[in-house]
Backbone as XML, in Angstrom:
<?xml version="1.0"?>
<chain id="A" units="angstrom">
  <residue number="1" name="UNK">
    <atom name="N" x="-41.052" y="-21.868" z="19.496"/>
    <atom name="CA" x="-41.089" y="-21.201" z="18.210"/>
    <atom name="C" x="-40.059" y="-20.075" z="18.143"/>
  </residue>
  <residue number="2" name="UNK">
    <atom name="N" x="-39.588" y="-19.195" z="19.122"/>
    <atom name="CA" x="-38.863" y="-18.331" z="19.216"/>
    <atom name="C" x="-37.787" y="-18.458" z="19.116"/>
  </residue>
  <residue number="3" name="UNK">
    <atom name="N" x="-37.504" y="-20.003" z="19.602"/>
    <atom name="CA" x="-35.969" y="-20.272" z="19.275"/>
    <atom name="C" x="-35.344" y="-20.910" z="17.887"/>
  </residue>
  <residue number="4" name="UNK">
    <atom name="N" x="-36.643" y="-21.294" z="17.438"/>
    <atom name="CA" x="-36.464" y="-21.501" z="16.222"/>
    <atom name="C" x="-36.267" y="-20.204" z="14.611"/>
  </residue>
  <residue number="5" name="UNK">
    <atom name="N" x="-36.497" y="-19.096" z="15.191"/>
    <atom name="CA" x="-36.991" y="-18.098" z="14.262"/>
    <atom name="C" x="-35.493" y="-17.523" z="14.832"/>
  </residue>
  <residue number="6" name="UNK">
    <atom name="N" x="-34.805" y="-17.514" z="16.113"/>
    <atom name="CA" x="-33.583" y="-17.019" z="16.741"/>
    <atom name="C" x="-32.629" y="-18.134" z="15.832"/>
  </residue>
  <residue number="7" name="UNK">
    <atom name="N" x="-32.854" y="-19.707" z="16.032"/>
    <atom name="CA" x="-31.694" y="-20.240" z="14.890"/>
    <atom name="C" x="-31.414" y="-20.000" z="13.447"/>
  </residue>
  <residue number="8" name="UNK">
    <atom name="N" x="-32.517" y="-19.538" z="12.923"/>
    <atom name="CA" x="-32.816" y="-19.305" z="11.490"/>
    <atom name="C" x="-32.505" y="-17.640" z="11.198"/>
  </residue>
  <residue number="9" name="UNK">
    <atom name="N" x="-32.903" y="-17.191" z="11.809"/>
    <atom name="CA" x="-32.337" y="-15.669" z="11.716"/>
    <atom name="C" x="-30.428" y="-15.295" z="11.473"/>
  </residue>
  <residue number="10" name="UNK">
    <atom name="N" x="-29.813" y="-16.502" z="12.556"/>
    <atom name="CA" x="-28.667" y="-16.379" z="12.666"/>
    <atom name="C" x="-28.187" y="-16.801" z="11.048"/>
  </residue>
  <residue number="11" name="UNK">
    <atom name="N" x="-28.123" y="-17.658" z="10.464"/>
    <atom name="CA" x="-27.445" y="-18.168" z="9.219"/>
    <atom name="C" x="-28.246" y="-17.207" z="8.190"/>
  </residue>
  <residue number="12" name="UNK">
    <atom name="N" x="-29.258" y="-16.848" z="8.025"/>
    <atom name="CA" x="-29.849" y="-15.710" z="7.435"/>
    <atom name="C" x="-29.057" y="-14.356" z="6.913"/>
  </residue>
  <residue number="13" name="UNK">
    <atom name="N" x="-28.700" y="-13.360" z="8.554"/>
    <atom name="CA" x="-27.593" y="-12.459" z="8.350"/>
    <atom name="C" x="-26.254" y="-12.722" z="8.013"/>
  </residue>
  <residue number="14" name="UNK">
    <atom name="N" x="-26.117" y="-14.427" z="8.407"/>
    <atom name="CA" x="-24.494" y="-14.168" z="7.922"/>
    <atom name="C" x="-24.635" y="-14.397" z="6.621"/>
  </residue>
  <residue number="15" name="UNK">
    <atom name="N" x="-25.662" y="-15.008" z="5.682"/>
    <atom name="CA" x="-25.707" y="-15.203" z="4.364"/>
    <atom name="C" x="-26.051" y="-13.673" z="3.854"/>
  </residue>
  <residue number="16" name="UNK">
    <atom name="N" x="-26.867" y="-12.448" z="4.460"/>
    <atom name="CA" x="-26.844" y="-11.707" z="3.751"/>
    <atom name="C" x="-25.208" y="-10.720" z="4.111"/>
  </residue>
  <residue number="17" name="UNK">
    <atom name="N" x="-24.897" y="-10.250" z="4.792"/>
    <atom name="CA" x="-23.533" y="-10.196" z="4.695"/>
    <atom name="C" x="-23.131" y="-10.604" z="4.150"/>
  </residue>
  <residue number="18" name="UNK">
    <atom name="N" x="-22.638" y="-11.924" z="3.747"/>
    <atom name="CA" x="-21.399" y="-12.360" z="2.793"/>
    <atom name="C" x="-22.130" y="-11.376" z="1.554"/>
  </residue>
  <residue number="19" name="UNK">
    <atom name="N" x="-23.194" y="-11.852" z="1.052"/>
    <atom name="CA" x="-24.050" y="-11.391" z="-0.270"/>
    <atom name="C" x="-23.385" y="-10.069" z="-0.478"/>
  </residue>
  <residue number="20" name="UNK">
    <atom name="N" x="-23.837" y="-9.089" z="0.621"/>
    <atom name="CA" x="-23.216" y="-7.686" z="0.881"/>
    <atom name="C" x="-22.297" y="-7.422" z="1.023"/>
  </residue>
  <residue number="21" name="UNK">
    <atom name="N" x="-20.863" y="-8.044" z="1.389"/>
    <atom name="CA" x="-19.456" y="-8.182" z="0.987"/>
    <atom name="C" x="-19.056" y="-8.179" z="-0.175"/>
  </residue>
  <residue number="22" name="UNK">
    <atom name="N" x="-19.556" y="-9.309" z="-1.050"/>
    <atom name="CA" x="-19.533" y="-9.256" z="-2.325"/>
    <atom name="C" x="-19.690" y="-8.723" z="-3.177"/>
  </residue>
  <residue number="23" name="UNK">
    <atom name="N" x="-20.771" y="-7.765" z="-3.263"/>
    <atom name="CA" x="-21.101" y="-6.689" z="-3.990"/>
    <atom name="C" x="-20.537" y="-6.431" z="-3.714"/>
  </residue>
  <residue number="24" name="UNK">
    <atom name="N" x="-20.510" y="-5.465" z="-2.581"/>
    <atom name="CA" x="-19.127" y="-4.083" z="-2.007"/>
    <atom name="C" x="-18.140" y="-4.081" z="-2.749"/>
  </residue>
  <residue number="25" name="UNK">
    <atom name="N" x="-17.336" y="-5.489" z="-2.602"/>
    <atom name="CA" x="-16.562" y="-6.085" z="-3.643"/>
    <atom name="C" x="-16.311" y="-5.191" z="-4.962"/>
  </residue>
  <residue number="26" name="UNK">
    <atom name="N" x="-17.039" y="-6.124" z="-5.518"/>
    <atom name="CA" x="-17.249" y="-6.359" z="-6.973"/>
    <atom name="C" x="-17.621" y="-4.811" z="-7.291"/>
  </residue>
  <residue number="27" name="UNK">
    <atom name="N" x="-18.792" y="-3.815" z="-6.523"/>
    <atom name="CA" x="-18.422" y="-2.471" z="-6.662"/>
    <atom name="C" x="-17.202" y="-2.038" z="-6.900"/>
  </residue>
  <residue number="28" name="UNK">
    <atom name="N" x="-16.554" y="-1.865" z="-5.956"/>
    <atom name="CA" x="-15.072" y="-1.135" z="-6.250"/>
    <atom name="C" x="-14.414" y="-1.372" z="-7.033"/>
  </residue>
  <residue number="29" name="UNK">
    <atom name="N" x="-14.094" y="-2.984" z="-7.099"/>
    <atom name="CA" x="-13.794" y="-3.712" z="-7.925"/>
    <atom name="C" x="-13.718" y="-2.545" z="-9.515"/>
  </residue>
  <residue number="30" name="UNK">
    <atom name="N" x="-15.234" y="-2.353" z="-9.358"/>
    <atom name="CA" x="-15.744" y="-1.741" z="-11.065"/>
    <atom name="C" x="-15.149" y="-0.539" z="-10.878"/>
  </residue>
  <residue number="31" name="UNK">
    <atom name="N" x="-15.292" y="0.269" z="-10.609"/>
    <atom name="CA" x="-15.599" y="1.699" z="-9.922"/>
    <atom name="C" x="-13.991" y="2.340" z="-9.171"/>
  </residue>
  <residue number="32" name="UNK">
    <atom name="N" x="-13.061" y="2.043" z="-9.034"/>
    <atom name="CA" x="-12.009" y="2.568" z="-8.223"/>
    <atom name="C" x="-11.856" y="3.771" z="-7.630"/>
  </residue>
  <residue number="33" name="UNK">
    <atom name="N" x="-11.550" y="3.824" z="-6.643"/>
    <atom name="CA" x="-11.381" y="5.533" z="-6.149"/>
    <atom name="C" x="-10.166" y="6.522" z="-7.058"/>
  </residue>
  <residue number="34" name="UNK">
    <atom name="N" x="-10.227" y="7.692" z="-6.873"/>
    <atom name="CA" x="-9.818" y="8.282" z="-7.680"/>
    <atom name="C" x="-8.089" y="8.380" z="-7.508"/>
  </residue>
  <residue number="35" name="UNK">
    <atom name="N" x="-7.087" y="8.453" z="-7.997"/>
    <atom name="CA" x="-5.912" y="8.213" z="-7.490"/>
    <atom name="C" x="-5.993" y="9.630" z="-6.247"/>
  </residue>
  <residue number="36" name="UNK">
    <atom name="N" x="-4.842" y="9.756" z="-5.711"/>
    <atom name="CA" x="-4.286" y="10.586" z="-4.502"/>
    <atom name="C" x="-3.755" y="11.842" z="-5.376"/>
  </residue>
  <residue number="37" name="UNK">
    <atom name="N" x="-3.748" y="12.914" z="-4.658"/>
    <atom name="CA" x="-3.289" y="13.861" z="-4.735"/>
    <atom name="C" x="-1.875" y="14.027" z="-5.617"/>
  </residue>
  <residue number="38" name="UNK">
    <atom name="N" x="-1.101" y="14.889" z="-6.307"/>
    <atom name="CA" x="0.122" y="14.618" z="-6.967"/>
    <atom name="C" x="0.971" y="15.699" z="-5.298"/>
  </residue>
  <residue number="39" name="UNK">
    <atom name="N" x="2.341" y="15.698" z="-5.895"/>
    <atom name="CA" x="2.693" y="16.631" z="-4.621"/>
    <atom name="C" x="2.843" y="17.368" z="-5.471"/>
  </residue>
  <residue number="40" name="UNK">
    <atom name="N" x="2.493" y="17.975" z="-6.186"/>
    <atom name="CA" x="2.398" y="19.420" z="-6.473"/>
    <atom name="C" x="1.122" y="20.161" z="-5.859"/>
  </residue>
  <residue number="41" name="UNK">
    <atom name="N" x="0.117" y="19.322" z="-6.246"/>
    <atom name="CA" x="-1.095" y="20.237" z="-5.929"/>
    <atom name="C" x="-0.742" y="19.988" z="-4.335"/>
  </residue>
  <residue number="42" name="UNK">
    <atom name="N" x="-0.833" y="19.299" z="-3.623"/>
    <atom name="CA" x="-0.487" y="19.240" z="-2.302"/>
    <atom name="C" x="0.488" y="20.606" z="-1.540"/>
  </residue>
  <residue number="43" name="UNK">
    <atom name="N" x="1.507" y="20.612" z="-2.816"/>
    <atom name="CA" x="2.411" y="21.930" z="-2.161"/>
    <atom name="C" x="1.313" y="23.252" z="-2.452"/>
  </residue>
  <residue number="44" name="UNK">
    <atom name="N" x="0.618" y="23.310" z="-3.322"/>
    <atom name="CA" x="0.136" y="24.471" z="-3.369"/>
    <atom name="C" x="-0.978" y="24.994" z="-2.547"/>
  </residue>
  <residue number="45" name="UNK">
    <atom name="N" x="-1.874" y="23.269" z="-2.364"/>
    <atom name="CA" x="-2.882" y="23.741" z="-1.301"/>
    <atom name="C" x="-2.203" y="24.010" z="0.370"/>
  </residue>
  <residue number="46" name="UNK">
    <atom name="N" x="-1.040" y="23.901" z="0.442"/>
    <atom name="CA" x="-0.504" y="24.300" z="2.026"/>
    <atom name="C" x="0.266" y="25.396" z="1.484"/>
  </residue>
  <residue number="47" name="UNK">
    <atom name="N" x="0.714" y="25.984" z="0.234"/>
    <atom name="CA" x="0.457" y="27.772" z="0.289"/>
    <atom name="C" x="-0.432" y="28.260" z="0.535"/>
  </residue>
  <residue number="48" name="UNK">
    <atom name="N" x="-1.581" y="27.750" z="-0.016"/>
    <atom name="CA" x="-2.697" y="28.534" z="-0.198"/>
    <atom name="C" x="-3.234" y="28.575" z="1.085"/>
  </residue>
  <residue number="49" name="UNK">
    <atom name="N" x="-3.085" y="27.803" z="1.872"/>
    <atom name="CA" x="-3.262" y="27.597" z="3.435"/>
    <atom name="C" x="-2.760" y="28.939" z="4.063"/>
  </residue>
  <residue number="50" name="UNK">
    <atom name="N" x="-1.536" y="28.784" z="3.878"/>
    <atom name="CA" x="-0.523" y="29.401" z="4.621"/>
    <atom name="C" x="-1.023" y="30.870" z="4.329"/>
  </residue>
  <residue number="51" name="UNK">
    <atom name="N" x="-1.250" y="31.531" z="2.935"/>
    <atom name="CA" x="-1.529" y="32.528" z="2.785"/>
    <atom name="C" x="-3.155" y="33.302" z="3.434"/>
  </residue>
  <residue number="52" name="UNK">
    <atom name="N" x="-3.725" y="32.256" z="3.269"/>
    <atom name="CA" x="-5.070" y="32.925" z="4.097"/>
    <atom name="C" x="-5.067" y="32.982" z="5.368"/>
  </residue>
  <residue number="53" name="UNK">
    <atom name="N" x="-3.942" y="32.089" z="6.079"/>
    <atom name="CA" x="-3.771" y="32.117" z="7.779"/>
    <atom name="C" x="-2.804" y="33.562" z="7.806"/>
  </residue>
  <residue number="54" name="UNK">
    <atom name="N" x="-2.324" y="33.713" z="6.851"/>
    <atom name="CA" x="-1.571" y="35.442" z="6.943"/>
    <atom name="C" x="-2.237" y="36.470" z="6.569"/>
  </residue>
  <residue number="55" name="UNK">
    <atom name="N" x="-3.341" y="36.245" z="5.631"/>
    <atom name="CA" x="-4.159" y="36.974" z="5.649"/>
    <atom name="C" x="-4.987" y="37.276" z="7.226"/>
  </residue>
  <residue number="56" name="UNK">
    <atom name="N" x="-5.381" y="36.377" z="7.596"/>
    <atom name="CA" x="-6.505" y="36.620" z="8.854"/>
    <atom name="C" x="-5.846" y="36.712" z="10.026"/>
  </residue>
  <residue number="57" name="UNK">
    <atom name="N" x="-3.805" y="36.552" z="10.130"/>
    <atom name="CA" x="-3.445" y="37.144" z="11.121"/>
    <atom name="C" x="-3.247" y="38.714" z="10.571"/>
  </residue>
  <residue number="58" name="UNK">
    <atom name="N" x="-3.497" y="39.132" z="9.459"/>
    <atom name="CA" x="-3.125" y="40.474" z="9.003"/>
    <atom name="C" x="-4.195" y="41.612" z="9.396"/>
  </residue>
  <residue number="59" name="UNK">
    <atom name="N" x="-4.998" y="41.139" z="9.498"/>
    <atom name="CA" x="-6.552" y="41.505" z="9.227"/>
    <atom name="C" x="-6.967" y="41.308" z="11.120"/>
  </residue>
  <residue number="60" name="UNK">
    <atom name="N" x="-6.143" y="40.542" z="11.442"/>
    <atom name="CA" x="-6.529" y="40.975" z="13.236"/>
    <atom name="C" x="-5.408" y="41.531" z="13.916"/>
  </residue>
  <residue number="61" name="UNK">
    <atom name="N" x="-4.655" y="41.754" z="13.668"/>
    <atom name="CA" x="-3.461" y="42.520" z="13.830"/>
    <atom name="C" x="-3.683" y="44.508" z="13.337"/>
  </residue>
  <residue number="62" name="UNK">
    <atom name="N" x="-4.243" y="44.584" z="12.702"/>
    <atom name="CA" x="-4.572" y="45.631" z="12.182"/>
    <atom name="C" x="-5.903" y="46.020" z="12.885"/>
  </residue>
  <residue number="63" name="UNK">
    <atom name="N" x="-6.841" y="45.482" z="13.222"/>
    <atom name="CA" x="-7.922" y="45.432" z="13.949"/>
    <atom name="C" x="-7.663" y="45.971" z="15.598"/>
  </residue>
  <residue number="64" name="UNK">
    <atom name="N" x="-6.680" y="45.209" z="16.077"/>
    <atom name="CA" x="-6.038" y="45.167" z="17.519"/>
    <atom name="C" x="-5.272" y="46.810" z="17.269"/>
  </residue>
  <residue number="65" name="UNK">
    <atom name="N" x="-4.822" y="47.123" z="16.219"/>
    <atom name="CA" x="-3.907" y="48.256" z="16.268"/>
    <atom name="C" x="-5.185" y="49.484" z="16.487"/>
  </residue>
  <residue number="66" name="UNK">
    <atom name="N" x="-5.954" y="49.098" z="15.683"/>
    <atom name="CA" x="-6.940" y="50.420" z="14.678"/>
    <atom name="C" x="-7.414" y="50.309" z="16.725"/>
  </residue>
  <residue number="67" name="UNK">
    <atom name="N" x="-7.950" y="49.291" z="17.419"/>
    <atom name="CA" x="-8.642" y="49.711" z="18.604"/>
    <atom name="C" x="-7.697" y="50.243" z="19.529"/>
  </residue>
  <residue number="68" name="UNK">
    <atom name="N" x="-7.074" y="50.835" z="19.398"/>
    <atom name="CA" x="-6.495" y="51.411" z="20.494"/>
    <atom name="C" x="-5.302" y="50.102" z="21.666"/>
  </residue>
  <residue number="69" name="UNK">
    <atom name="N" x="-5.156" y="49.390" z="21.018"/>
    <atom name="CA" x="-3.923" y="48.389" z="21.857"/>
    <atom name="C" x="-3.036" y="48.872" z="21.993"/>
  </residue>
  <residue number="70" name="UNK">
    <atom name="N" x="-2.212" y="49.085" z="23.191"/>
    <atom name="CA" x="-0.750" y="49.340" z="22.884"/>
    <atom name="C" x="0.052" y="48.428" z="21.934"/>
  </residue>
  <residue number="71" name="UNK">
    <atom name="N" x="0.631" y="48.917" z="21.968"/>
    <atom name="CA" x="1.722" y="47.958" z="20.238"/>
    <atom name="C" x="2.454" y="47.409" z="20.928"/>
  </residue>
  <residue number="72" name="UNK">
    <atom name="N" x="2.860" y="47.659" z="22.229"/>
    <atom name="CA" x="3.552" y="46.467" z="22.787"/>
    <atom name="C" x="2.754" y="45.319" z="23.173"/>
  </residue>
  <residue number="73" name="UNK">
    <atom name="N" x="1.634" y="44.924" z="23.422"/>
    <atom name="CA" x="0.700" y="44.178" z="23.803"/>
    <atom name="C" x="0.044" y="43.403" z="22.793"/>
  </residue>
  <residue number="74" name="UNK">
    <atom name="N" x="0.075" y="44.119" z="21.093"/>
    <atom name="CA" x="-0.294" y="43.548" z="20.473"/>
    <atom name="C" x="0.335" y="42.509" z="19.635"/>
  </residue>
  <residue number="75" name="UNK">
    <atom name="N" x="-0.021" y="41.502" z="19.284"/>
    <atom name="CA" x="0.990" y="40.614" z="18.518"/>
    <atom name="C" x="1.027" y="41.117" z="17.535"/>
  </residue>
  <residue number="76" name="UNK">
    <atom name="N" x="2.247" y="40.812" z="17.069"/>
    <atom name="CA" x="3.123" y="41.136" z="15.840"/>
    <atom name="C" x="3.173" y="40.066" z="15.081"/>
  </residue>
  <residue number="77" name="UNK">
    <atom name="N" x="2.721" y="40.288" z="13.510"/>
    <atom name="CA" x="2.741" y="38.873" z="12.716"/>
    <atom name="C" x="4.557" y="39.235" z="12.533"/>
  </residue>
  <residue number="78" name="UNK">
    <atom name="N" x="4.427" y="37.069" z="12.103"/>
    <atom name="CA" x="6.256" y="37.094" z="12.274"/>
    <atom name="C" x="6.446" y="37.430" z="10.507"/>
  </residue>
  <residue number="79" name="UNK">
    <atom name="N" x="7.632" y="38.057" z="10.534"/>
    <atom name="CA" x="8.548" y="38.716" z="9.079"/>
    <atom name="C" x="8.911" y="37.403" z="8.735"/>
  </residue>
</chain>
């Protein structure tokens, strides 16, 4: 009996898979993802990057100074 419920099981999942392929399908199909980024907004979100990573080297740089570091020891954000 076990091997019978083991042959029948097998053509079972591959029929529900395909089933579930299909949809998936036919989802997207309906539904598309949203286009990609333009390169504009792209350039601005790696300013906007750039500016908060200068912010938070600004902000520990000033931190390192205010504790008493020598200034030769401390990093220097780059000009």
């Amino acid at each position: 009996m076990r091997d019978v419920v083991l042959a029948l099981a097998m053509p079972a999942v591959m029929c529900a898979s395909g089933i579930y392929a299909a949809a998936d399908a036919w989802w997207r199909h309906r539904r598309p993802s949203p286009p990609p980024y333009s390169h504009a907004g792209l350039r601005l979100a790696g300013q906007r990057a750039v500016a908060v990573a200068e912010a938070v080297v600004a902000d520990e740089y000033a931190l390192l100074t205010a504790a008493g570091q020598p200034a030769d020891l401390a990093v220097r954000p780059a000009d």
